[in-house]
N, C-alpha and C positions, 0 to 999 in steps of 0.2 A: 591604617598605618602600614606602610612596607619596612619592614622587620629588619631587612636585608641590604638599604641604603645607611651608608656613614658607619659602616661597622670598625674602619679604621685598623683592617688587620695588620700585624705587626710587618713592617719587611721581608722577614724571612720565611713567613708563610708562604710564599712563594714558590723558594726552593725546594721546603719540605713536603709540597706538597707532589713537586716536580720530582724528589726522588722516591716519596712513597708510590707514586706511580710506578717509575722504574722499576720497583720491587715487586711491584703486584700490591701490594699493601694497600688494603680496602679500608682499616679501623681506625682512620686517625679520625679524632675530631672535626666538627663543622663547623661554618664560620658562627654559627648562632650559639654552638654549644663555647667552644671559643671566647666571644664576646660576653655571655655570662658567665666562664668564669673568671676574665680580666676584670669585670664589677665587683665579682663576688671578694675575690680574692685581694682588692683595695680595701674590703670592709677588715682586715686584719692587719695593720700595720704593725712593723718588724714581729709578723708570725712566721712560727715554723709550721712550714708545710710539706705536705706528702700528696705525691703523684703515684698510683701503681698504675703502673701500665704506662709507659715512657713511649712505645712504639716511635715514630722516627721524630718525635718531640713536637707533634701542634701543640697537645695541651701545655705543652712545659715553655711553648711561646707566649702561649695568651697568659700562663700563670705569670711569668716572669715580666708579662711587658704593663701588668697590674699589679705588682707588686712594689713596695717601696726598697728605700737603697738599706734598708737593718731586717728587712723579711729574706728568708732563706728557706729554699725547698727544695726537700731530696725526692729524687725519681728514681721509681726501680722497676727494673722490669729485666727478664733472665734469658732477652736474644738480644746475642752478639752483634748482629747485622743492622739490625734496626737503634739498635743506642747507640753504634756506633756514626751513623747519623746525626741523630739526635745531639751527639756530644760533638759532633763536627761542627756544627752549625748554631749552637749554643754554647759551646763547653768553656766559652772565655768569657761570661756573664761570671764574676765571683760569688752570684747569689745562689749559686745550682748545684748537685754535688750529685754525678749519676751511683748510682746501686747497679751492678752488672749483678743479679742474685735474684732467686726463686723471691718471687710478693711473699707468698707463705713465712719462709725461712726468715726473709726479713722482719713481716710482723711478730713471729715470736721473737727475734733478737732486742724488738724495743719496748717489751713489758718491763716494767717498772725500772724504766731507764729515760724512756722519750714520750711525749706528747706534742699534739702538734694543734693549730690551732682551725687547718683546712688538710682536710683529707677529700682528694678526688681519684675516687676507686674507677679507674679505667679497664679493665681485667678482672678474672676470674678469683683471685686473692683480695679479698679484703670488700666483695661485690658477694660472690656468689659460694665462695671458700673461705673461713677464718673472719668471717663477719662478724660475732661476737668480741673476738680478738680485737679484730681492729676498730669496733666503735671503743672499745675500753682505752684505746689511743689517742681519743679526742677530747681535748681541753672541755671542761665546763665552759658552755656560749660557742664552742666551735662548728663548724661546719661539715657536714656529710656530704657528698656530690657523688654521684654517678651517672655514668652514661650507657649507652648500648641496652637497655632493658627489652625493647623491641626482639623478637627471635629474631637473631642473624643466619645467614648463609653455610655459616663457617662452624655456629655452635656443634658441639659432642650432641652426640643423642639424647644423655642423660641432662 
């Protein structure tokens, strides 16, 4: 089976992929990670979802282009340059609500306020920092997702 025929990326993968280039920006999602989670994220109809790690918005294409018209996900991520992409190119979907804010500071702000029914930890918040936190954010039957687990290039030492 080839993995990688009919993956049916959104339109504007495109772009974003054209300006995370210009960026330099090496961490956005791939078409496969992508595609699982536009499946994944069907399995929750009008759920609230959460993205950390917004970077110039793949993931927040494939979340939104599998999501239905009553599910709504907030993305956060705490560089200016890169969400503000993300928000160019997405930001007039009514389903999406960017977070310009430290992942951290965010997850503390939604203890016993918000739950969400998909959580896809993209970033060091909520992945590799405040992971207890943020599984305590996830609906009984919800979802965990992460990516980047592989050492990267770019990782801190520790």
């Amino acid at each position: 089976m080839d993995d990688t025929t009919n993956l049916n990326p959104p339109a504007v993968v495109k772009e974003l992929a054209q300006a995370a280039a210009t960026l330099g920006f090496i961490m956005s999602s791939n078409l496969l990670t992508g595609s699982l989670l536009r499946t994944l994220v069907a399995s929750k109809p009008a759920g609230e979802i959460l993205e950390l790690g917004t970077g110039v918005g793949m993931g927040t294409a494939w979340l939104l282009a599998g999501m239905d018209a009553a599910a709504h996900l907030t993305t956060v991520d705490r560089n200016e340059e890169t969400t503000a992409i993300a928000r160019g190119l997405l930001g007039s979907d009514p389903r999406v609500t960017f977070q310009l804010m430290d992942g951290i500071a965010f997850i503390h702000s939604c203890h016993q306020q918000r739950v969400f029914d998909l959580i896809f930890a993209d970033t060091y918040p909520g992945k590799f920092e405040a992971l207890n936190e943020t599984l305590a954010l996830l609906k009984k039957g919800g979802l965990y997702i992460i990516d980047d687990l592989n050492p990267q290039p770019n990782w801190a030492a520790d």
